[in-house]
Backbone as a chain_set.jsonl record, in Angstrom:
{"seq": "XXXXXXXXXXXXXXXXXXXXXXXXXXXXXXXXXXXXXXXXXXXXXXXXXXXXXXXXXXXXXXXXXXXXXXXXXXXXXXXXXXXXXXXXXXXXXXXXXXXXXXXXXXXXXXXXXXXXXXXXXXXXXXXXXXXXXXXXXXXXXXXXXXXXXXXXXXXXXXXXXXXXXXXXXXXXXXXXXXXXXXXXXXXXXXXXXXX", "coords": {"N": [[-8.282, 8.479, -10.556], [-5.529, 6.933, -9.216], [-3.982, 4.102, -9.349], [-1.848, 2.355, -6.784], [0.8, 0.112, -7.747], [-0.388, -2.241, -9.172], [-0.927, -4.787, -9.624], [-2.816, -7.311, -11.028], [-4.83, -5.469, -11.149], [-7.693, -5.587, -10.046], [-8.995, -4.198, -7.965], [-8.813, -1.625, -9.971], [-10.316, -2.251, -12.146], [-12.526, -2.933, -10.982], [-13.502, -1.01, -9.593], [-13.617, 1.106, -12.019], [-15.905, -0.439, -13.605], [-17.915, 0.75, -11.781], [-17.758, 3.115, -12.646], [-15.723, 4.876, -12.312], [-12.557, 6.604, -13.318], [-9.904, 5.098, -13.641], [-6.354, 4.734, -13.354], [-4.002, 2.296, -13.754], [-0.686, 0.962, -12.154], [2.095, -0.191, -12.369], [5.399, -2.25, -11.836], [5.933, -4.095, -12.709], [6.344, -5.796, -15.738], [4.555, -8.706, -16.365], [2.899, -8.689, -14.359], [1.045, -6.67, -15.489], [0.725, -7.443, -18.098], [-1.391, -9.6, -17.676], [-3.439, -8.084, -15.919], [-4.372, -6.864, -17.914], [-5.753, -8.496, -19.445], [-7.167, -9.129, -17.263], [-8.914, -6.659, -17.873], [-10.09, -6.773, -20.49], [-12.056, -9.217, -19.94], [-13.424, -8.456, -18.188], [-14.451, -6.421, -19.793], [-13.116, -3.647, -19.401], [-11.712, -0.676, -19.885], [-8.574, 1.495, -19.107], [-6.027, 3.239, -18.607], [-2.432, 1.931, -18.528], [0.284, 1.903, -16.611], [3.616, 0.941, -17.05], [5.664, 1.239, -14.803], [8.172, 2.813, -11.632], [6.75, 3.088, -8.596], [7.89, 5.047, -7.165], [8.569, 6.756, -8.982], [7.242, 8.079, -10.441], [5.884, 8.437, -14.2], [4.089, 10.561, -14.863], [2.148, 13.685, -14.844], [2.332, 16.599, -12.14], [-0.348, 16.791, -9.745], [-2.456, 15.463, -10.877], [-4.234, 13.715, -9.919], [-7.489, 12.748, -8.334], [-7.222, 10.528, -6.486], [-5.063, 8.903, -5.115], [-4.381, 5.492, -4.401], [-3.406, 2.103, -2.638], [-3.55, -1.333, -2.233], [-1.943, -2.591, -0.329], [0.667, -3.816, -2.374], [3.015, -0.782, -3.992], [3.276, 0.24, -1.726], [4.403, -1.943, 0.183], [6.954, -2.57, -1.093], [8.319, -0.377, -2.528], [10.46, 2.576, -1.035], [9.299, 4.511, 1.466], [10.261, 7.25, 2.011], [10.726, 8.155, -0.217], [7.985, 7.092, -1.768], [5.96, 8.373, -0.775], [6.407, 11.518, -1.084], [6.612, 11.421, -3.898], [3.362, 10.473, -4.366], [2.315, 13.027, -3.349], [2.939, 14.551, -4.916], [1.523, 14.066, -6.934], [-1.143, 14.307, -6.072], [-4.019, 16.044, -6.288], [-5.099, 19.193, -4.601], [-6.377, 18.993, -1.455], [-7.036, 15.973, -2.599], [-7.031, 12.471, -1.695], [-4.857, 10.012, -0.5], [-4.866, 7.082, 0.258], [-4.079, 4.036, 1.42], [-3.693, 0.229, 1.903], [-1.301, -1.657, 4.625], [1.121, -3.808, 5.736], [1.493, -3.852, 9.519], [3.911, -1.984, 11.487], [3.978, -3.514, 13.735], [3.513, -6.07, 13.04], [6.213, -5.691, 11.511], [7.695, -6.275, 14.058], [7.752, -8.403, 14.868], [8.439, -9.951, 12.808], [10.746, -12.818, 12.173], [13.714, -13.055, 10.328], [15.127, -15.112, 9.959], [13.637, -17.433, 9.426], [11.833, -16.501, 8.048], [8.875, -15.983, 8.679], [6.339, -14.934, 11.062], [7.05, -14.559, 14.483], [6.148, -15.633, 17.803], [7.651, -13.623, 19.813], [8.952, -10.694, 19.747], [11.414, -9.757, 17.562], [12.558, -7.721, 16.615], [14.162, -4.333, 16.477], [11.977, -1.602, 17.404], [12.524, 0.386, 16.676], [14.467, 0.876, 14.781], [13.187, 0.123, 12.3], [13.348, -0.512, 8.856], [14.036, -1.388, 6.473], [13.204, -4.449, 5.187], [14.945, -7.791, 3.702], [14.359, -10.372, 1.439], [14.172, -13.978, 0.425], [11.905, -13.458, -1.28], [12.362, -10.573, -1.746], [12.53, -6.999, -1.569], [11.2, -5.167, 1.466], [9.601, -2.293, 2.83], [9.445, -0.515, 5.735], [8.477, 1.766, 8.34], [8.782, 3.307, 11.879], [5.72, 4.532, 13.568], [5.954, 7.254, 14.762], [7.641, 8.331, 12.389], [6.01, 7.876, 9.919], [4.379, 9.432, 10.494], [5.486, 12.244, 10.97], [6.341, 12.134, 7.897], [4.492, 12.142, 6.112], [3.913, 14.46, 7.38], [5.768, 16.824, 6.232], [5.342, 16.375, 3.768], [2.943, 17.509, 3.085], [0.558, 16.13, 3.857], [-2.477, 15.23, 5.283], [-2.762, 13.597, 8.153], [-5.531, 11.562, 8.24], [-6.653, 9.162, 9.025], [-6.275, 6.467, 10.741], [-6.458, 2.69, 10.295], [-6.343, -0.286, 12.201], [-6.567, -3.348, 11.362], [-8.54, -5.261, 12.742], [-9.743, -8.792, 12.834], [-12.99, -10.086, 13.316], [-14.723, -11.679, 16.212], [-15.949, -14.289, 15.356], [-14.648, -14.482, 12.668], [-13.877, -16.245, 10.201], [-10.264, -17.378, 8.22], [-8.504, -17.626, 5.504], [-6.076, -16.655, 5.298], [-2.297, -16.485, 5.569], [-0.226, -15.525, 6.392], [-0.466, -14.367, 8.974], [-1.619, -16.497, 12.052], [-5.05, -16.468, 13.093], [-5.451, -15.929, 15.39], [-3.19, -14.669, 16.512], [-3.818, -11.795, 14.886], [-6.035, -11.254, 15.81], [-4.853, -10.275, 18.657], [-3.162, -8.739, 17.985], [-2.752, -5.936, 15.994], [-1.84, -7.18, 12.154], [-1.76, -5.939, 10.074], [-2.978, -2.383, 8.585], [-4.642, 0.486, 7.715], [-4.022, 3.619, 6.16], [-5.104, 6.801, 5.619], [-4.545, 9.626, 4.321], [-4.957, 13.034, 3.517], [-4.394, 15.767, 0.989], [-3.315, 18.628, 2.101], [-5.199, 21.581, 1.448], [-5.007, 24.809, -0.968]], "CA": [[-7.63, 7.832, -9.443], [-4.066, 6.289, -9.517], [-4.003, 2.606, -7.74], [-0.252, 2.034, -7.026], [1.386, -1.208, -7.463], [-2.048, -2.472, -9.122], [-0.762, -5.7, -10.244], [-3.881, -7.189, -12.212], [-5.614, -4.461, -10.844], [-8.616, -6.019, -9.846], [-9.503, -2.626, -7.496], [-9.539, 0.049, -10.414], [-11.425, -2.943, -12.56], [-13.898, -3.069, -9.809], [-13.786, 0.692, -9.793], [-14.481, 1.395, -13.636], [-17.257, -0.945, -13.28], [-18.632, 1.351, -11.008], [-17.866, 4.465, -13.085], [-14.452, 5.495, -11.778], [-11.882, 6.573, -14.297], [-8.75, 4.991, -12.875], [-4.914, 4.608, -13.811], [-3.225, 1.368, -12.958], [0.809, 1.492, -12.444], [3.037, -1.422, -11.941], [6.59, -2.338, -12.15], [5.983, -5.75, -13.589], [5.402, -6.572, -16.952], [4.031, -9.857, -16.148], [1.309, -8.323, -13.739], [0.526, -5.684, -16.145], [-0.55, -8.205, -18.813], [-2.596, -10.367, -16.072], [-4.602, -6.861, -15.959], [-4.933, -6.185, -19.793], [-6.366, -9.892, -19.904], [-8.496, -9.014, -16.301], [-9.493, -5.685, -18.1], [-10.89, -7.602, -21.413], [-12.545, -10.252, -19.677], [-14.631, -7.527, -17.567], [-14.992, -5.284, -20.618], [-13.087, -2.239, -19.571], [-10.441, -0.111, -20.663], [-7.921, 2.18, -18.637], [-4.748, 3.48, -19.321], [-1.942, 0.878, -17.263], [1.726, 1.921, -16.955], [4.472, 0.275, -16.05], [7.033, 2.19, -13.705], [8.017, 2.804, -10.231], [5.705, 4.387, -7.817], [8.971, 6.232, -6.455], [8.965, 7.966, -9.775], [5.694, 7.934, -11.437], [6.17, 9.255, -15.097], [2.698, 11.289, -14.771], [2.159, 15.192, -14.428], [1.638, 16.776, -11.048], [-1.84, 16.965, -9.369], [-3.027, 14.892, -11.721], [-5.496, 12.842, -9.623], [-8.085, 13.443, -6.847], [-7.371, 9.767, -4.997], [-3.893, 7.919, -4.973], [-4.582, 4.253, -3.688], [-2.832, 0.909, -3.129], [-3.733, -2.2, -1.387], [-0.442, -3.645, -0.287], [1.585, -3.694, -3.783], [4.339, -0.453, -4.022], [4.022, 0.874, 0.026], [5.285, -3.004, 0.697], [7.934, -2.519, -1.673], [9.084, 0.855, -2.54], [10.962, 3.391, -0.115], [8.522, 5.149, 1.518], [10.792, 8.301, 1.908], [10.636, 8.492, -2.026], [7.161, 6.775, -2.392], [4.633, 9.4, -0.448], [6.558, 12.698, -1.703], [5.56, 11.678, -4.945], [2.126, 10.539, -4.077], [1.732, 13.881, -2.706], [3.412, 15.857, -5.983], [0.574, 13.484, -8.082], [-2.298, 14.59, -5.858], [-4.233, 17.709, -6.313], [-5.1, 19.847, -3.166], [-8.08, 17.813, -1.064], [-7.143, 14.578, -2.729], [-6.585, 11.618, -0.535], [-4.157, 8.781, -0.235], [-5.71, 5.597, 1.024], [-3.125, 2.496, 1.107], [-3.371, -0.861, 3.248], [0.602, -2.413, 4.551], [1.758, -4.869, 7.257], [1.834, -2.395, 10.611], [5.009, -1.783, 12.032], [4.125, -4.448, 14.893], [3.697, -7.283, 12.54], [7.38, -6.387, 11.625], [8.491, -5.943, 15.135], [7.518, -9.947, 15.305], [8.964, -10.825, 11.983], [11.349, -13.625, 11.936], [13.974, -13.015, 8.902], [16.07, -16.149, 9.548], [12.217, -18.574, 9.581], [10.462, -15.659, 6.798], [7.322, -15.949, 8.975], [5.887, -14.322, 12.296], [7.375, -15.193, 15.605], [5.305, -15.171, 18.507], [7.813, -13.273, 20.431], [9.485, -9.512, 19.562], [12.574, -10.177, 16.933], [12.997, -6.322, 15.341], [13.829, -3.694, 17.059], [11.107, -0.867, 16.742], [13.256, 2.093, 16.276], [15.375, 0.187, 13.485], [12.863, -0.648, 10.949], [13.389, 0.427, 7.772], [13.839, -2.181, 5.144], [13.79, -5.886, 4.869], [15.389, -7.898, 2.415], [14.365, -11.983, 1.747], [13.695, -14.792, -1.03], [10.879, -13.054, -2.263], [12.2, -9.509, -2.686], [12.574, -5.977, -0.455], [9.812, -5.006, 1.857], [10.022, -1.336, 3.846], [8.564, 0.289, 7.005], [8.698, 2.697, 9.152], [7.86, 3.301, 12.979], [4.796, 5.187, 13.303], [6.211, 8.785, 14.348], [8.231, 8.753, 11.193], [5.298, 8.026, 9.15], [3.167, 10.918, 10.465], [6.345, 13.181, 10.28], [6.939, 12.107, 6.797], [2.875, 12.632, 6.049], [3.434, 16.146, 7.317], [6.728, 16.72, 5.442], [5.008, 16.1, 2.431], [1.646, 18.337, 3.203], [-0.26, 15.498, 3.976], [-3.061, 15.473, 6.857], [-3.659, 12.094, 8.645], [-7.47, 11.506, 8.795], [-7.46, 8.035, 10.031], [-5.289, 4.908, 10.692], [-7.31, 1.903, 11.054], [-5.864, -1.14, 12.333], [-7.752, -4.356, 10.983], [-8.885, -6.233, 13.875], [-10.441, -9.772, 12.589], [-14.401, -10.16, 14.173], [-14.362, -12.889, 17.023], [-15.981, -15.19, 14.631], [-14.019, -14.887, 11.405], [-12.247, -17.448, 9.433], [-9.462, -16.856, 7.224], [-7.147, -18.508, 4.694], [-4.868, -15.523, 5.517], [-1.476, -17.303, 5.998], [1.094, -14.449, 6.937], [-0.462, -14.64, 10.691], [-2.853, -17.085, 12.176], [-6.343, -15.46, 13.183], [-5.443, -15.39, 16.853], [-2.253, -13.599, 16.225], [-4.383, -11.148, 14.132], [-7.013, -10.826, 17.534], [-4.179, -9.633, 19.755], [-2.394, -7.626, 17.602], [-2.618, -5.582, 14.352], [-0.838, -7.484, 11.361], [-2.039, -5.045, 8.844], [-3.052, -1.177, 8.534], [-4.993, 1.126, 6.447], [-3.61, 4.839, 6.376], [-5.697, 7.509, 5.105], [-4.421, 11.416, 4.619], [-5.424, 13.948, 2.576], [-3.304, 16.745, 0.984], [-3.884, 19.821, 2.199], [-5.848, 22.311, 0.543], [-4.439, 25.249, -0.447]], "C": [[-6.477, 6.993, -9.962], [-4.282, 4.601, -8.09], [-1.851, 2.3, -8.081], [0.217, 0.481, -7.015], [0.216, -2.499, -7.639], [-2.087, -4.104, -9.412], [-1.933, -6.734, -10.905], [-4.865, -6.698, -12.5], [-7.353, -4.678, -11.028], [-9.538, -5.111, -9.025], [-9.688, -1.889, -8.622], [-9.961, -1.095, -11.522], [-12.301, -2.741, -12.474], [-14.539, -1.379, -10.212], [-14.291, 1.282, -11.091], [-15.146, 0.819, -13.622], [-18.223, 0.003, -12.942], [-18.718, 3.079, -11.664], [-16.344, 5.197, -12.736], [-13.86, 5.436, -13.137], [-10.019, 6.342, -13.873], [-7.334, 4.696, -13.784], [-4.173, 3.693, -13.068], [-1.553, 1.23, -13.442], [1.208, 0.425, -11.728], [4.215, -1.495, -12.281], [6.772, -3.657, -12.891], [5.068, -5.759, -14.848], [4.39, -7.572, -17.195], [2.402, -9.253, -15.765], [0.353, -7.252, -15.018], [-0.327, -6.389, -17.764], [-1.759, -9.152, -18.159], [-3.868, -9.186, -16.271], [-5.149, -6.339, -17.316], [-5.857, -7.153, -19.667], [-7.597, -9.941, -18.971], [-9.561, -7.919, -16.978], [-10.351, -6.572, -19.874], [-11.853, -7.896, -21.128], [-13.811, -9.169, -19.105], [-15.175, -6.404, -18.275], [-14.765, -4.147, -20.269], [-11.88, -1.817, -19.695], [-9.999, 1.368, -20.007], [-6.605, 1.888, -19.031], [-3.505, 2.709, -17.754], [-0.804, 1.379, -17.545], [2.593, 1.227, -15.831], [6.072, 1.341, -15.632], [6.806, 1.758, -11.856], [7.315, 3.658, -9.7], [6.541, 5.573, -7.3], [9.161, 7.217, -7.701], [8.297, 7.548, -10.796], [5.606, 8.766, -12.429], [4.493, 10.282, -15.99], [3.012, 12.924, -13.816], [1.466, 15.575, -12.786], [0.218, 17.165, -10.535], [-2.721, 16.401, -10.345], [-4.37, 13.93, -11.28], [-6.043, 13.424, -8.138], [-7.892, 12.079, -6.181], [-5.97, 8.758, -5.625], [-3.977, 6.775, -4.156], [-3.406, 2.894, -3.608], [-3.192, 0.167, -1.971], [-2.612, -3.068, -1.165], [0.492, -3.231, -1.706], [2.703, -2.546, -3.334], [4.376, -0.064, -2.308], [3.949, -0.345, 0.565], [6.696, -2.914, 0.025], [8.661, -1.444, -2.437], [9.545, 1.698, -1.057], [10.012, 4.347, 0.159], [9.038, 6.877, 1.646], [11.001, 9.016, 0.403], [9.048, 8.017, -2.488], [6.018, 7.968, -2.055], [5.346, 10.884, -0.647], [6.076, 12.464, -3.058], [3.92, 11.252, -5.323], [1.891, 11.731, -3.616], [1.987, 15.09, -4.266], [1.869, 15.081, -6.729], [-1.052, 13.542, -7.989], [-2.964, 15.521, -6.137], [-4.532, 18.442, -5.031], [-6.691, 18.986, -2.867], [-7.866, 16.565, -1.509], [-6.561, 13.689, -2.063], [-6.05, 10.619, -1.602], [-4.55, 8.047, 0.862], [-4.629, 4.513, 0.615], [-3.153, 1.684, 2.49], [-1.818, -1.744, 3.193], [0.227, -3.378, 5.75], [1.982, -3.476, 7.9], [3.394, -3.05, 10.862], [4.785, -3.147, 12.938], [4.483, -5.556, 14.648], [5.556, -7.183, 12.197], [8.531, -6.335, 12.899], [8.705, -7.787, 15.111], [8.089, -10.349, 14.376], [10.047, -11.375, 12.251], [12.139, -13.723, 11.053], [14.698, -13.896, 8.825], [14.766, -17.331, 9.346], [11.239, -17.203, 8.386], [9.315, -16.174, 7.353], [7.599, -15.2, 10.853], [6.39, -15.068, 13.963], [6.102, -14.731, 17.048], [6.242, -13.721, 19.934], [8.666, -11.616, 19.544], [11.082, -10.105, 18.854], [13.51, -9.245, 16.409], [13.139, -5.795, 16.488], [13.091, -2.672, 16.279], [11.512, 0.15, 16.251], [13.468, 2.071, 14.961], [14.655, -0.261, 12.039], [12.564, 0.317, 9.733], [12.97, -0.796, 6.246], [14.223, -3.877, 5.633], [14.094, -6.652, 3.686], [14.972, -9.061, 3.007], [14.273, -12.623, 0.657], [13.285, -13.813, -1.803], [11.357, -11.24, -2.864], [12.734, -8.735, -0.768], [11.173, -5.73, 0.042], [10.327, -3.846, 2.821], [8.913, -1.262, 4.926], [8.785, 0.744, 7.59], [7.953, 2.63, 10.705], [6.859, 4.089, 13.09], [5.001, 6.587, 13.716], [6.694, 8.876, 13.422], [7.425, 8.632, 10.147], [4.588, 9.458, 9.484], [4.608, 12.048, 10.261], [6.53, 13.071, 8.304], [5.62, 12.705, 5.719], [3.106, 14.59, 5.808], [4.467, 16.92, 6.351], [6.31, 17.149, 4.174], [3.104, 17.053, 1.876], [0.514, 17.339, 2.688], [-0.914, 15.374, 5.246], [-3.413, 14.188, 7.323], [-4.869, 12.16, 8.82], [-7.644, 10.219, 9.246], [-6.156, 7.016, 9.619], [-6.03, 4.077, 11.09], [-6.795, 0.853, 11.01], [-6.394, -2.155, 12.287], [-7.766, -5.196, 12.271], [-9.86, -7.697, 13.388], [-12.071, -10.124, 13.782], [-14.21, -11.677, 15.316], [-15.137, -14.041, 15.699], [-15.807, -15.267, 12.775], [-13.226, -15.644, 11.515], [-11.53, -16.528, 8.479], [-8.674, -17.969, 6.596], [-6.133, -17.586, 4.587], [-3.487, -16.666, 6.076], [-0.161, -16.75, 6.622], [0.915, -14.574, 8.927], [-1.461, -16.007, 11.224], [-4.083, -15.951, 12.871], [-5.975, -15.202, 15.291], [-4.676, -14.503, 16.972], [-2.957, -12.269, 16.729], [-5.456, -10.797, 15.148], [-6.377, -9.936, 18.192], [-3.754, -8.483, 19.134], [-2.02, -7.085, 16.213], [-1.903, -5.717, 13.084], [-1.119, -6.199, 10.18], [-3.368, -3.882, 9.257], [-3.618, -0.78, 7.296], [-4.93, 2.749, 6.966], [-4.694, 5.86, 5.466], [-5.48, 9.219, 5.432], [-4.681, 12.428, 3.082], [-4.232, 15.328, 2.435], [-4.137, 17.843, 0.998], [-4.249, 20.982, 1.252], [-4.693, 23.731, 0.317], [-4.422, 26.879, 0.639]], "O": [[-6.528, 6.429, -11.055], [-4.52, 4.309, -6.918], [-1.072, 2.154, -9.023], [-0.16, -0.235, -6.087], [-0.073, -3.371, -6.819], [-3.177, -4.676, -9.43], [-1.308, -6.934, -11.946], [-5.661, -6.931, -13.411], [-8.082, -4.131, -11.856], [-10.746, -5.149, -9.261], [-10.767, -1.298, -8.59], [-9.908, -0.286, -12.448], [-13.092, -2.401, -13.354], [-15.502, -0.882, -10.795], [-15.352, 1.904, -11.134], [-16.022, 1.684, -13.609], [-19.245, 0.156, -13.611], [-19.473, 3.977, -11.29], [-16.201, 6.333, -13.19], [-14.249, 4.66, -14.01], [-9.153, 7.217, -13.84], [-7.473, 4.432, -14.979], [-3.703, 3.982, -11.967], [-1.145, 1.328, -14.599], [0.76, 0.121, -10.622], [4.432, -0.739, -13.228], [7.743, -4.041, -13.542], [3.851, -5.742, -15.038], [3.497, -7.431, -18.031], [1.328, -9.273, -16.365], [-0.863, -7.282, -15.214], [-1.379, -6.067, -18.318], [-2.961, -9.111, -18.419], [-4.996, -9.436, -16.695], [-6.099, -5.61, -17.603], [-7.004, -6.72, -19.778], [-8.682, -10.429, -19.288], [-10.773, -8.056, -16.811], [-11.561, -6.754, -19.743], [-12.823, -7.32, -21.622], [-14.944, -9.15, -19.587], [-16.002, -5.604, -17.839], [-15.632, -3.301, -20.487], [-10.944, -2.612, -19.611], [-10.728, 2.342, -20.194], [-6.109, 0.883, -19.54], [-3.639, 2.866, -16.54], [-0.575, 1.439, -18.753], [2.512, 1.017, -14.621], [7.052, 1.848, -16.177], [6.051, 1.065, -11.173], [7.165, 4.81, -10.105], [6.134, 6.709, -7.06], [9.762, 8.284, -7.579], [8.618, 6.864, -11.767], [5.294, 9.913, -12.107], [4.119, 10.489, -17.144], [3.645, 13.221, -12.803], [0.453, 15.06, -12.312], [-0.299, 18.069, -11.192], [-3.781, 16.982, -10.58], [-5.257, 13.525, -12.032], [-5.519, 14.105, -7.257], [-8.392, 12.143, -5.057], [-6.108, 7.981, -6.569], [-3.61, 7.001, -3.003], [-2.602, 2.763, -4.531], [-3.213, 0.689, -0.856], [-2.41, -4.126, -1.761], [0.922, -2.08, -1.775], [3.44, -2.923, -2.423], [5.448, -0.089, -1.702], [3.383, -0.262, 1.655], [7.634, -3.24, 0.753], [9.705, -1.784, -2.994], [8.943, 1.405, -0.024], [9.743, 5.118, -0.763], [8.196, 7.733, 1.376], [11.356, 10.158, 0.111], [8.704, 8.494, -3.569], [5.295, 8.422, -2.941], [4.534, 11.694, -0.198], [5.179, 13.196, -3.476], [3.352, 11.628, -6.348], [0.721, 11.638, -3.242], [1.358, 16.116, -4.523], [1.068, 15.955, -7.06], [-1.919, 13.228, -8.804], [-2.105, 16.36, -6.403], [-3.806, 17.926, -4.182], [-7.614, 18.584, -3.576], [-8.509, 15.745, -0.855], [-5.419, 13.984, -1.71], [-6.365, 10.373, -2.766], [-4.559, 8.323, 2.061], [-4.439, 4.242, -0.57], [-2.859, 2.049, 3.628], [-1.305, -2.288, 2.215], [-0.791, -3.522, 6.427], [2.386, -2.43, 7.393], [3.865, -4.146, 10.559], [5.679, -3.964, 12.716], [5.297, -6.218, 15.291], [6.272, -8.151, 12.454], [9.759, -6.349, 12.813], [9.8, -8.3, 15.341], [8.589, -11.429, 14.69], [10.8, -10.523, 12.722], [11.72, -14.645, 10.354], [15.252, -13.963, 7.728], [15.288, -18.392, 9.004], [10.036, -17.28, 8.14], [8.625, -16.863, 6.602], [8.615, -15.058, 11.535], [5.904, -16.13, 14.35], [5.417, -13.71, 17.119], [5.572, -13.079, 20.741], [8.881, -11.903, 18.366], [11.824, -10.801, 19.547], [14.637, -9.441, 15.952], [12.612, -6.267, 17.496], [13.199, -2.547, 15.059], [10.897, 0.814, 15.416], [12.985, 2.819, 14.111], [15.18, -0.763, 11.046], [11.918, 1.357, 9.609], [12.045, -0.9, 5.44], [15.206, -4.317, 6.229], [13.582, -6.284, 2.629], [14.962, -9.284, 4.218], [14.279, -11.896, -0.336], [13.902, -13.309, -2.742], [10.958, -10.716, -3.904], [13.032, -9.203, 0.332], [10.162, -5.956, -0.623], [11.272, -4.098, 3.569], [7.811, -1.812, 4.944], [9.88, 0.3, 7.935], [6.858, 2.091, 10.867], [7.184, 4.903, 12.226], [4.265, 7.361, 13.103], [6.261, 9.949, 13.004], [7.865, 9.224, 9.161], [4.36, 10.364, 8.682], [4.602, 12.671, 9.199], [6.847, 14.054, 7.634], [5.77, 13.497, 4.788], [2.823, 15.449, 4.973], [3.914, 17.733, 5.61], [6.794, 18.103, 3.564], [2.461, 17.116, 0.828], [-0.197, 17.446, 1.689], [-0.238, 15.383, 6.275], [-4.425, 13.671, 6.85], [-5.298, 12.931, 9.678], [-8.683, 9.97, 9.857], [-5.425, 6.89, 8.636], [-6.516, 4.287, 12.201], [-6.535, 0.525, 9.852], [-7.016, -2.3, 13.339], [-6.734, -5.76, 12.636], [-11.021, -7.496, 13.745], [-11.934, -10.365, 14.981], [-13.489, -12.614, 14.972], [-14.212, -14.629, 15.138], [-16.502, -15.833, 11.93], [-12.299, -15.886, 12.289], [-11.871, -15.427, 8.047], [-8.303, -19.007, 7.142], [-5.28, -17.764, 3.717], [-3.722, -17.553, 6.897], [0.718, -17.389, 7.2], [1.759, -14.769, 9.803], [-2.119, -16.431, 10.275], [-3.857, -14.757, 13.067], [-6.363, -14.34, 16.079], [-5.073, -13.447, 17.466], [-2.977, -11.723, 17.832], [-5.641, -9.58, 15.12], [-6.921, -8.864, 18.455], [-3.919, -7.362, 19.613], [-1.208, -7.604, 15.447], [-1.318, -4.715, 12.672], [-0.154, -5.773, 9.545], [-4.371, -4.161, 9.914], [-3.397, -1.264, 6.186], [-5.588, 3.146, 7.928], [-5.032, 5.32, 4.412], [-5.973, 9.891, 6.339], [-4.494, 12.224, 1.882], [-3.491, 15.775, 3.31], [-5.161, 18.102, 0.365], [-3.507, 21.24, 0.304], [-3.737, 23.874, 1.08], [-3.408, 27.196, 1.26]]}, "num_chains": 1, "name": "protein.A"}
């Protein structure tokens, strides 16, 4: 398994723990020692490279599950990031990654860098944002499933995190009521077709 954008890669940690034989890939040096020093500490040892996910210097079909929790599909081009998640899969292997949905950036705010309560984006228009911290992309949700199919990937599920009526959070991107009404964050799941 490939985790994208693993930065101290505390998922394929978790995961070799458990027996998984995973490959963590980052663009930051920084993060990538963070994870040598997480991978020590927990006693395990996978191979970590540092590149871009838009052009992952690994042979095709090389893994049965391409993952990322937030990290490169917040910050790579997704029109360059899931063609080569799809060249790096083998046939049947899934791509699982959680982002900010499209809605959260219909609401974003880029002159206040936080969540407005009222509509600020238009939905058609979103592609990339730029701020302090860096670039962040997205797409509206027909251009993801076109881009899915494009790429001979099958949607099997979109699940939109809904917070339980009685969770807390120290989540700080929305508050928890927000996060009630309306889906700040997404988890995509498609599989490449067999052949």
């Amino acid at each position: 398994m490939l985790e994208l954008g693993c930065g101290a890669a505390q998922w394929s940690i978790s995961l070799a723990g458990l027996g998984a034989r995973p490959v963590g890939l980052d663009l930051s040096p920084r993060q990538l020692e963070h994870a040598r020093r997480a991978m020590a500490d927990a006693g395990v040892e996978f191979p970590l490279v540092e590149a871009s996910a838009e052009e992952v210097p690994l042979r095709d079909g090389s893994f049965d599950i391409v993952f990322c929790d937030h990290g490169a599909f917040n910050f790579a081009d997704p029109r360059r990031l899931v063609p080569e998640c799809s060249r790096l899969l083998r046939r049947g292997g899934l791509l699982a990654f959680s982002m900010p949905s499209p809605i959260l950036d219909i609401f974003w705010n880029e002159q206040r860098e936080e969540v407005d309560e009222r509509p600020q984006n238009d939905y058609f228009e979103l592609r990339r944002f730029e701020g302090d911290e860096g670039v962040n992309f997205q797409l509206p949700y027909g251009e993801w499933i076109r881009l899915f199919n494009a790429n001979d990937l099958a949607i099997e599920d979109l699940i939109e995190l809904r917070p339980a009526p009685d969770a807390k959070t120290s989540y700080d991107l929305v508050t928890l009521e927000w996060a009630r009404r309306l889906p700040a964050e997404h988890i995509w799941k498609a599989r490449k077709r067999p052949d």
